[in-house]
Legacy VTK file of the C-alpha trace (Angstrom):
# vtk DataFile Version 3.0
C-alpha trace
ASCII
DATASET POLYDATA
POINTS 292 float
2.476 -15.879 -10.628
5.447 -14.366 -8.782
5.216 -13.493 -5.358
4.797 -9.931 -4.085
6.849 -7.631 -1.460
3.446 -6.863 0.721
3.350 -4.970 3.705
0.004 -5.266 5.429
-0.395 -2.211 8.219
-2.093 -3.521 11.575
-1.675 -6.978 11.312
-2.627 -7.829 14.494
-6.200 -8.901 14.274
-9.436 -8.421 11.938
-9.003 -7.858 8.412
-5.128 -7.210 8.547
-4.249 -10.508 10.560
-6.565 -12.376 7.663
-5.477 -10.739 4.629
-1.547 -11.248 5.834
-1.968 -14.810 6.432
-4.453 -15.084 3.252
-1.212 -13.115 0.746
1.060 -15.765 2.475
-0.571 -18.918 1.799
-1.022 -17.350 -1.810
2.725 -17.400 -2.642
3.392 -13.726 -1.702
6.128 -12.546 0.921
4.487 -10.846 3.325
5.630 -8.046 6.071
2.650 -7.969 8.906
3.068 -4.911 10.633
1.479 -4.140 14.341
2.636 -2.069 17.078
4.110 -3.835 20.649
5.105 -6.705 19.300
6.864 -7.533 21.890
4.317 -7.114 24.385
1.024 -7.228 24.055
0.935 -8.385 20.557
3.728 -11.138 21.071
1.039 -13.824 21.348
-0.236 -13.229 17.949
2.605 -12.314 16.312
3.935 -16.277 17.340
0.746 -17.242 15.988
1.330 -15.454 12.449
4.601 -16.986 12.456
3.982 -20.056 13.670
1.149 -20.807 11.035
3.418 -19.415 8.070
6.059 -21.814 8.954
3.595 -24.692 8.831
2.272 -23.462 5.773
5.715 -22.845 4.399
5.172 -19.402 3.603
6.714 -16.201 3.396
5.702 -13.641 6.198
7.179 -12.031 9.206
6.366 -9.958 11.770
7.388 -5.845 12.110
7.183 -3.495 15.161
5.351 0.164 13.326
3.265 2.094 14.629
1.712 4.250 12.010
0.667 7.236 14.149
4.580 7.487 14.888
6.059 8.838 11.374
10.184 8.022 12.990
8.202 4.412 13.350
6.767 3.837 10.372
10.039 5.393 8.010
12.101 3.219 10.094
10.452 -0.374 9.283
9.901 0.746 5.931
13.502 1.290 5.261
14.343 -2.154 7.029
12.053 -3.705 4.466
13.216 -2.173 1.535
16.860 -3.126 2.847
16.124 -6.513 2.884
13.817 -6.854 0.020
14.585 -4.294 -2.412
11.215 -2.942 -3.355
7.929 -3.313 -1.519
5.344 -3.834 -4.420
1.922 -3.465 -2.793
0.874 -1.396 0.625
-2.363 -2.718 2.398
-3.846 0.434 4.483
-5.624 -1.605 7.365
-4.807 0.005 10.126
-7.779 1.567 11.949
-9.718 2.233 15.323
-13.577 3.045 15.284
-15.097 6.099 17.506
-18.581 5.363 18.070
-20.265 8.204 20.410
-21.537 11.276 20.258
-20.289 13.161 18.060
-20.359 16.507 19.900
-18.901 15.277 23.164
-15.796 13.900 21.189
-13.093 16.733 21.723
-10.678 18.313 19.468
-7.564 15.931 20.857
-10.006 12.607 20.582
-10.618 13.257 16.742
-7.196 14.326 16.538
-6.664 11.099 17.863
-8.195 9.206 15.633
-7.401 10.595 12.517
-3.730 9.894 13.621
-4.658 6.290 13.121
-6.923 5.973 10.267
-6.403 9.234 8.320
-2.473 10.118 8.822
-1.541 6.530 9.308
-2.152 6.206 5.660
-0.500 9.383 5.039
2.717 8.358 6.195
2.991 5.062 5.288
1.996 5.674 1.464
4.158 8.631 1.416
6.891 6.447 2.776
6.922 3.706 0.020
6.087 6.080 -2.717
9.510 6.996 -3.547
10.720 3.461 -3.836
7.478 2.816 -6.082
8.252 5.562 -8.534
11.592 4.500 -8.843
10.342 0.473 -9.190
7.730 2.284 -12.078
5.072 0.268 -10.166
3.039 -0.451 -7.355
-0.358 -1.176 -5.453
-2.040 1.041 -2.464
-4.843 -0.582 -1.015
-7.235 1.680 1.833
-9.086 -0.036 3.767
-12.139 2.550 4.252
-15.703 1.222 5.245
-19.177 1.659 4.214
-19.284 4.768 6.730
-16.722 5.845 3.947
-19.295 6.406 2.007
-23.036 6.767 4.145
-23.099 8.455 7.357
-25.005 7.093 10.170
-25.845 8.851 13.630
-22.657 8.715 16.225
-20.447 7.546 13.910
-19.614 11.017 12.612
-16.047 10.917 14.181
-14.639 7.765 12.438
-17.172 8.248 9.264
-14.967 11.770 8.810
-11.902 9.891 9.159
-12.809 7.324 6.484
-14.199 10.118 3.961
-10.898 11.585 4.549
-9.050 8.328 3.399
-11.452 8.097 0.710
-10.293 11.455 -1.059
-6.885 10.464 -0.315
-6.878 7.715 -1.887
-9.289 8.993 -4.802
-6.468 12.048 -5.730
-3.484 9.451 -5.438
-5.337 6.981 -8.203
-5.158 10.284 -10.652
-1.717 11.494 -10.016
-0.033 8.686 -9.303
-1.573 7.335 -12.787
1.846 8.016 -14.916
4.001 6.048 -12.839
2.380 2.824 -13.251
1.088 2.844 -9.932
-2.322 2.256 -8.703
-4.269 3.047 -6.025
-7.884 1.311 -4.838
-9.929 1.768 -2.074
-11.674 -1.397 -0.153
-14.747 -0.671 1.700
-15.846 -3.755 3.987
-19.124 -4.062 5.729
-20.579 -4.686 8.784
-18.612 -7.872 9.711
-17.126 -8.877 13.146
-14.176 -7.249 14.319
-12.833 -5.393 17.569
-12.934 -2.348 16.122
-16.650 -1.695 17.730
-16.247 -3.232 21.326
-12.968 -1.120 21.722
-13.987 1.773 20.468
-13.012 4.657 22.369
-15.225 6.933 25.009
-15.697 10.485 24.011
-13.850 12.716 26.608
-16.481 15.476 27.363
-18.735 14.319 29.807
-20.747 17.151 30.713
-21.669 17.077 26.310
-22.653 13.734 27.190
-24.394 14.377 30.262
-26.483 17.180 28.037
-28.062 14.648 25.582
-29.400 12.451 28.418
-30.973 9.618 27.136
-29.501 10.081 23.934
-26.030 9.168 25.181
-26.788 5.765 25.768
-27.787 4.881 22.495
-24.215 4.062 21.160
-23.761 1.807 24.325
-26.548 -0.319 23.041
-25.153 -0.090 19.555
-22.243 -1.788 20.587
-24.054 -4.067 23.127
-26.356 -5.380 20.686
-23.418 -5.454 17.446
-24.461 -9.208 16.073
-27.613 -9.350 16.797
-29.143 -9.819 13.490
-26.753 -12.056 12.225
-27.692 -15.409 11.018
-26.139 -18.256 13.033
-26.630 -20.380 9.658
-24.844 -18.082 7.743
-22.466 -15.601 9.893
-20.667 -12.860 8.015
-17.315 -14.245 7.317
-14.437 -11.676 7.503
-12.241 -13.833 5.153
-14.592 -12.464 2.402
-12.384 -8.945 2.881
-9.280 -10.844 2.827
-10.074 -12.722 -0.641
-11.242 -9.772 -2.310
-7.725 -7.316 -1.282
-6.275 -10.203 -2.579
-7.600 -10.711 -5.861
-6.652 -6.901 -6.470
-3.111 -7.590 -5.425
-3.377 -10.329 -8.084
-5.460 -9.101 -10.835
-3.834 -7.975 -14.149
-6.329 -6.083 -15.489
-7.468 -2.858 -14.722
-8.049 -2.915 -10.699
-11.573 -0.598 -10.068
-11.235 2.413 -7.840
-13.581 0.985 -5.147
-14.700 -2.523 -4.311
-17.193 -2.964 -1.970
-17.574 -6.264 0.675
-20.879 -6.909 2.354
-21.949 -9.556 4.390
-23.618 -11.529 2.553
-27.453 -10.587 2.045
-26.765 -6.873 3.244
-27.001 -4.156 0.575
-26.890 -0.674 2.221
-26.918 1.028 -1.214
-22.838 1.627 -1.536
-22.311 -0.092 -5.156
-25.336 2.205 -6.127
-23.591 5.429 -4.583
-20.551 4.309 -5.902
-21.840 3.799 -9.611
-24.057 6.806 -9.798
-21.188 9.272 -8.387
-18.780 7.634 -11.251
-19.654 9.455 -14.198
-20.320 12.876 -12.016
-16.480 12.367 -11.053
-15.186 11.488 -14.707
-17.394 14.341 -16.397
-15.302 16.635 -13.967
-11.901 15.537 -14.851
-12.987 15.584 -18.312
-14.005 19.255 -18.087
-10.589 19.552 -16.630
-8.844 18.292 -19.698
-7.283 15.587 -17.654
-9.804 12.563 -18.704
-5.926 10.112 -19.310
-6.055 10.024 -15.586
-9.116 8.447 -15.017
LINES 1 293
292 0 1 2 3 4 5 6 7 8 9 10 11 12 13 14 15 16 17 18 19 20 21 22 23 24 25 26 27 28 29 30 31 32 33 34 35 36 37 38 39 40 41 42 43 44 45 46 47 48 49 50 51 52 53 54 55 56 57 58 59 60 61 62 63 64 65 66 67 68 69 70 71 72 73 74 75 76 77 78 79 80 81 82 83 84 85 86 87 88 89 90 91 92 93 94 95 96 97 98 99 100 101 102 103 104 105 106 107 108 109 110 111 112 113 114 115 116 117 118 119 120 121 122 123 124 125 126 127 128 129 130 131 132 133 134 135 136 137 138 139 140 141 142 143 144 145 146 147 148 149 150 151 152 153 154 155 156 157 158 159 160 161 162 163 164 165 166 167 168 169 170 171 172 173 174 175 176 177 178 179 180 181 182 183 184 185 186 187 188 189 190 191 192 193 194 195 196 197 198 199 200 201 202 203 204 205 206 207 208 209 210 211 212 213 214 215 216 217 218 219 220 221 222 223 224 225 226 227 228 229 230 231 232 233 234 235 236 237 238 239 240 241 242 243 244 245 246 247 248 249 250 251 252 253 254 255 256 257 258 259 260 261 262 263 264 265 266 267 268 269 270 271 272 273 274 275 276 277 278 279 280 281 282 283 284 285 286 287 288 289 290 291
């Protein structure tokens, strides 16, 4: 197998920091992207490099910030200047609002759809052009199980991951002629910091109205873990293996693959099967059934 041009969007810890460092020691070149690099992100940017070197693998590090669309053209360009084609995008970059819902204001959601909605937006529309033009190429979204289900007071970052979801849905249709596909990943409940940083709604006097209520996404992320078995605690990597067996795979890659912890089944295969055929039969009745 040949190497791939991979450029892996926030980089700098969870399931981007694994899956760059998991394409590497695979045999791919690999472009980690994460903002501030040079600052607070210099320690594990030496680490990614550092462990690629001992490996003897391909990777290295990028400044982008993918809320910043002069950012994220610019180190796109700089890798297709020094690589000539980028054949797969991994869409990792993310932050998680857990709160109420109501007391998150218009400029918090806006926020975070910058990140995990628009982020996408701009980076797939920024190696699009050079994957037409290669006839080929791979977009990966990273979504989540609240891409799918909706639980209480995660309304802000569920909407943000249904968003990617369509996104990434319409792309696998239309970009279907040009040899290039595009899948969605939806991980599980496993450990990340995407939960203990999540950001604080703004309004407080919303918050202050649902009195005890408020608290309960405190405890959420105070108690994140809990259940876990010490035996047998989720492993992360298990998201990092499975983006890369659909950078690898020859055959046809499926729309949406689903990672769980293992032993947790919150019915997302069986949502994902039974809204299939519903989503086929329309495209069918739209005379456009080549593009499923």
């Amino acid at each position: 197998m040949s190497g791939k041009i991979v450029v892996v969007t926030g980089a700098s810890s969870g399931f981007g920091k694994l899956t760059a460092l998991e394409l590497a020691r695979r045999g791919h070149v690999v472009v980690a992207t994460m903002r501030d690099v040079g600052g607070r992100n210099d320690p594990v940017r030496r680490e990614l490099l550092e462990a690629a070197k001992a490996g003897g693998h391909a990777l290295q590090v990028l400044e982008m910030d993918v809320a910043d669309e002069a950012s994220v053209n610019s180190t796109i360009d700089q890798v297709i200047a020094q690589h000539g084609k980028i054949d797969v995008l991994v869409n990792n970059a993310g932050v998680m609002a857990v709160g109420v819902t109501e007391a998150y204001t218009v400029a918090d959601i806006e926020r975070q759809f910058a990140v995990n909605f628009f982020g996408a937006v701009r980076a797939d529309r920024a190696v699009l052009p050079h994957m037409r033009a290669a006839g080929g190429g791979l977009l990966v979204h990273v979504t989540s199980l609240m891409g799918r289900v909706v639980a209480p007071f995660f309304g802000v970052y569920s909407a943000s991951k249904f968003a990617l979801e369509a996104l990434a849905e319409a792309y696998r249709y239309e970009l279907s002629s040009f040899g290039i596909d595009s899948v969605v990943v939806e991980p599980g409940p496993f450990p990340s910091n995407l939960l203990p940083s999540s950001p604080e709604p703004s309004d407080r006097g919303v918050l202050a109205a649902y009195g005890e209520v408020a608290a309960i996404p405190g405890q959420i992320k105070a108690h994140a873990g809990d259940g876990d078995d010490p035996a047998n605690p989720p492993r992360p990597q298990r998201v990092a293996d499975a983006i890369a067996r659909l950078v690898e795979a020859t055959d046809r890659r499926p729309l949406r693959t689903v990672v769980m912890p293992e032993g947790l089944d919150f019915g997302v295969e069986q949502l994902n099967a039974a809204v299939a055929p519903i989503q086929n039969g329309l495209l069918g009745a739209m005379g456009m059934s080549s593009m499923i």
